[in-house]
C-alpha positions as CSV (number, residue, x, y, z in Angstrom):
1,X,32.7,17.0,15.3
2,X,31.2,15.0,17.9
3,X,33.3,13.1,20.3
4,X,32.9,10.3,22.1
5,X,32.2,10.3,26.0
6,X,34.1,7.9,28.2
7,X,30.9,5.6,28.7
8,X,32.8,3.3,31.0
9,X,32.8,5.9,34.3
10,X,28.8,6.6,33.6
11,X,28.7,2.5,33.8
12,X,30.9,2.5,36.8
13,X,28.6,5.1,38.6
14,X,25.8,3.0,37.2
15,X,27.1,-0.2,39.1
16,X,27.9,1.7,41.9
17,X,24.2,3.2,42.8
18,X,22.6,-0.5,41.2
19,X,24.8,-2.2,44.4
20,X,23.9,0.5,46.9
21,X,20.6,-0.5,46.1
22,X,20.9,-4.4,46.2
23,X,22.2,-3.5,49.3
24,X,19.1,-2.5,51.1
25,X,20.0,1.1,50.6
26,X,16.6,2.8,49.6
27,X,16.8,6.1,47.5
28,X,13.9,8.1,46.4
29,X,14.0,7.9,42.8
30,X,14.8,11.2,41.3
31,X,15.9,13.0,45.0
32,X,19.5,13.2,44.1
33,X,19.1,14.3,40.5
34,X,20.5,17.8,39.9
35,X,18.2,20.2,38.0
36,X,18.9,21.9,35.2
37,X,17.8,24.6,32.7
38,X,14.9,23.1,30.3
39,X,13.8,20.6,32.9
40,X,10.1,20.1,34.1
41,X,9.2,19.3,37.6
42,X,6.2,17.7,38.5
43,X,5.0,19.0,42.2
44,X,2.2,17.4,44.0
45,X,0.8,18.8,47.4
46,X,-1.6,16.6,48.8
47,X,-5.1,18.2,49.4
48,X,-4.2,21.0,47.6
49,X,-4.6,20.9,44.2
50,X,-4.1,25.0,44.0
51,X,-0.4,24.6,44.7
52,X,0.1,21.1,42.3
53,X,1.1,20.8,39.1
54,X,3.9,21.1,36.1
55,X,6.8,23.5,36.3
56,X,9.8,24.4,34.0
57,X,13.1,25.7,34.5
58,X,13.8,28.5,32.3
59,X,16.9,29.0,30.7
60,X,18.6,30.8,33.2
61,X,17.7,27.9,36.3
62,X,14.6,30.3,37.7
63,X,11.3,28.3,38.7
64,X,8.4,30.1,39.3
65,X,5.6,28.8,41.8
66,X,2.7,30.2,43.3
67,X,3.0,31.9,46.5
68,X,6.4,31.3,47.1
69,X,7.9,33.8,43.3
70,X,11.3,32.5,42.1
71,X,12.8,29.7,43.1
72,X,16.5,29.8,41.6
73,X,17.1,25.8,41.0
74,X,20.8,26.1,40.2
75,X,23.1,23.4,41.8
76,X,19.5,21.9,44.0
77,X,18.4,18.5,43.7
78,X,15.1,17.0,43.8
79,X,15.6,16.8,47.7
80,X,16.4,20.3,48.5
81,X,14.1,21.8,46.0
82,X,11.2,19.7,47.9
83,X,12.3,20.9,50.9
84,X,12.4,24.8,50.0
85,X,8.9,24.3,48.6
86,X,7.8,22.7,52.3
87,X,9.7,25.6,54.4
88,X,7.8,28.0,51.9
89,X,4.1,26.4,52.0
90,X,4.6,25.9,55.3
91,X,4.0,29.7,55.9
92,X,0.8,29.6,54.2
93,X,-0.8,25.6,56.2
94,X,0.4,23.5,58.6
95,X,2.6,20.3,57.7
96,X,2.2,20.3,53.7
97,X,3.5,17.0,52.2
98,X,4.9,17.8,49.1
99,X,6.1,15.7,46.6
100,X,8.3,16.3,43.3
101,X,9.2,14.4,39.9
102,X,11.7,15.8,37.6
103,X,10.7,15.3,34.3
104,X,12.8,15.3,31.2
105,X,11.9,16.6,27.9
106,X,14.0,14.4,25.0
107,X,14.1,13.5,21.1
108,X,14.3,10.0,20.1
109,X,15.1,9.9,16.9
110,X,16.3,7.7,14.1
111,X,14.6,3.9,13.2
112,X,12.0,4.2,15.7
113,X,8.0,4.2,14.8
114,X,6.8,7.3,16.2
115,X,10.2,9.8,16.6
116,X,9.7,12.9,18.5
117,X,10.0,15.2,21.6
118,X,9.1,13.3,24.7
119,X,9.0,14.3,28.3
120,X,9.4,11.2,31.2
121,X,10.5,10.4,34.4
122,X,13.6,9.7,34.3
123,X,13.1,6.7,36.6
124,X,12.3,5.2,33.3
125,X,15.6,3.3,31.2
126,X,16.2,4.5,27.7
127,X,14.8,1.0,26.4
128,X,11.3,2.5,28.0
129,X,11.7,5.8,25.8
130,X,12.1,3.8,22.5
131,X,8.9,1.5,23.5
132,X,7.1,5.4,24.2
133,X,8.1,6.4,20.3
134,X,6.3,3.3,19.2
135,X,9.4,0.8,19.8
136,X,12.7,0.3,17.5
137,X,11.9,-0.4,13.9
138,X,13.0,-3.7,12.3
139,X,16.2,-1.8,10.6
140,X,16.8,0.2,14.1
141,X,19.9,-1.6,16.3
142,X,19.1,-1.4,20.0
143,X,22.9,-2.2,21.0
144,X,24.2,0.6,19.4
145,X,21.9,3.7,20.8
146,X,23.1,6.8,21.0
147,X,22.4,10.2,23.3
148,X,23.6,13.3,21.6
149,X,24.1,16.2,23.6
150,X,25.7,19.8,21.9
151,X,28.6,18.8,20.5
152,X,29.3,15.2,22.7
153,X,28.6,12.1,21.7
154,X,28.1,9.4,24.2
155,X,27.5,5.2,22.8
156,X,25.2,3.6,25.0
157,X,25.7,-0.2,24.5
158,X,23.1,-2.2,25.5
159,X,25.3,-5.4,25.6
160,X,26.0,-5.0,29.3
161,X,23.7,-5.8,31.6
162,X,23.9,-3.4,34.3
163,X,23.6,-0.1,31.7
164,X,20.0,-2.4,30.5
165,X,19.3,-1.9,34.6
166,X,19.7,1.7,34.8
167,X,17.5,4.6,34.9
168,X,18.1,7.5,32.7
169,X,18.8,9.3,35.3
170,X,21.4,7.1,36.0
171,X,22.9,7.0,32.8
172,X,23.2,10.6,33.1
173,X,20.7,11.6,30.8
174,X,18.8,15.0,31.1
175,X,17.0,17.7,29.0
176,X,17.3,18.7,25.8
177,X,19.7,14.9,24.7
178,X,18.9,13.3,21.8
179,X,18.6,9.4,22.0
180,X,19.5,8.3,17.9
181,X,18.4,4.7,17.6
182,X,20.8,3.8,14.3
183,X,20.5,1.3,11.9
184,X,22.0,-2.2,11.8
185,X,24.7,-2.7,9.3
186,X,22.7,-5.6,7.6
187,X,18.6,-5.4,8.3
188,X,16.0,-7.9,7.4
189,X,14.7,-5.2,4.8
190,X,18.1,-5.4,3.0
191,X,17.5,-9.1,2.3
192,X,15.0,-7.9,0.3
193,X,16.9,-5.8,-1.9
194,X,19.5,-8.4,-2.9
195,X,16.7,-10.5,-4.0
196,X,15.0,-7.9,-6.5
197,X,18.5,-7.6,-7.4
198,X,19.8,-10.7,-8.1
199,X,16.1,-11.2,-9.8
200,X,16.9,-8.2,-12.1
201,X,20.3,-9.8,-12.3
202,X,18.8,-13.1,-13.6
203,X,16.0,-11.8,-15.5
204,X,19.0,-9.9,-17.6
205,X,21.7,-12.3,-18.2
206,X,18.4,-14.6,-19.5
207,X,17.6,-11.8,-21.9
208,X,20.8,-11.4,-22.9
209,X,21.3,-14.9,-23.8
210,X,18.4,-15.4,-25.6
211,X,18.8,-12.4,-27.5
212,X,22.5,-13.7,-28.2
213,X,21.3,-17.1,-29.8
């Protein structure tokens, strides 16, 4: 069974970092995310393309980059993880300026155009990941997505306006989730159903009567 996450205290945290921000209260985007296993980490080193490029965290939180060996990623954020890599290159050249996205690798699923396993930034909303699977199809009801993780269920409603502002980073999602993009109760497609059969409906009662007299 899958149950249903309290999606009111992700929206509360949501609000919460949306008014830091209206505030004047700059964040990097990503910094404060948490790794986890599964995620990929984009690390950029200016001028030095040898020590750039796309990492994974294995299954049991290692990351393995050049130079430095195994960097273990449990309970980091973006922030400190930068940081290690900068007291470690920093061995090797003066000053490096290093800079890291976290990358997360999802499904989207369900009545979208093109569903499959994506990997994005997860400064990017969940509305962005549905337009990257080739948008929601006609049947498909945006105010009703869905993230699956394991066995937990959590109902992203798209009806508020500050969860249609947040980042899925925000929204708490990470590596491995499922977004399911389900399908309206009553589509446009469906209206085409009743017509064929309330056609066939006609068409019989017509035959029926003819063949009666």
């Amino acid at each position: 069974m899958r149950t249903v996450l309290c999606f009111l205290l992700v929206v509360g945290a949501v609000a919460s970092t949306l008014s830091a921000q209206d505030q004047g209260q700059v964040v990097p985007a990503g910094s404060r995310y948490t790794l986890a296993p599964g995620d990929f980490v984009r690390i950029s080193v200016w001028g030095r393309e040898e020590y750039s490029g796309q990492f994974q965290v294995d299954e049991e939180g290692m990351l393995y980059y050049p130079v430095i060996g195994a960097i273990d990623t449990r309970d980091l954020n973006v922030a400190q993880l930068r940081d290690t890599l900068r007291a470690g290159l920093e061995r090797i050249f003066a000053s490096p300026f290093v800079t890291i996205t976290p990358l997360f690798r999802v499904a989207v699923l369900g009545y979208v155009n093109s569903p499959g396993l994506y990997t994005v930034d997860p400064t990017l909303s969940v509305l962005d990941l549905v337009a990257l699977a080739g948008g929601a199809r006609s049947a498909g009801n945006l105010d009703k997505i869905k993230v699956f993780r394991a066995d937990t269920t959590a109902v992203v409603s798209y009806e508020d306006a500050t969860v249609r502002r947040a980042t899925l980073g925000e929204i708490g999602v990470r590596s491995g989730d499922e977004i399911m993009v389900p399908r309206k109760a009553f589509a446009r497609e469906d209206w085409f159903i009743v017509i064929q059969l309330l056609t066939l409906a006609i068409t019989t009662a017509t035959f029926i009567v003819t063949v009666s007299n």
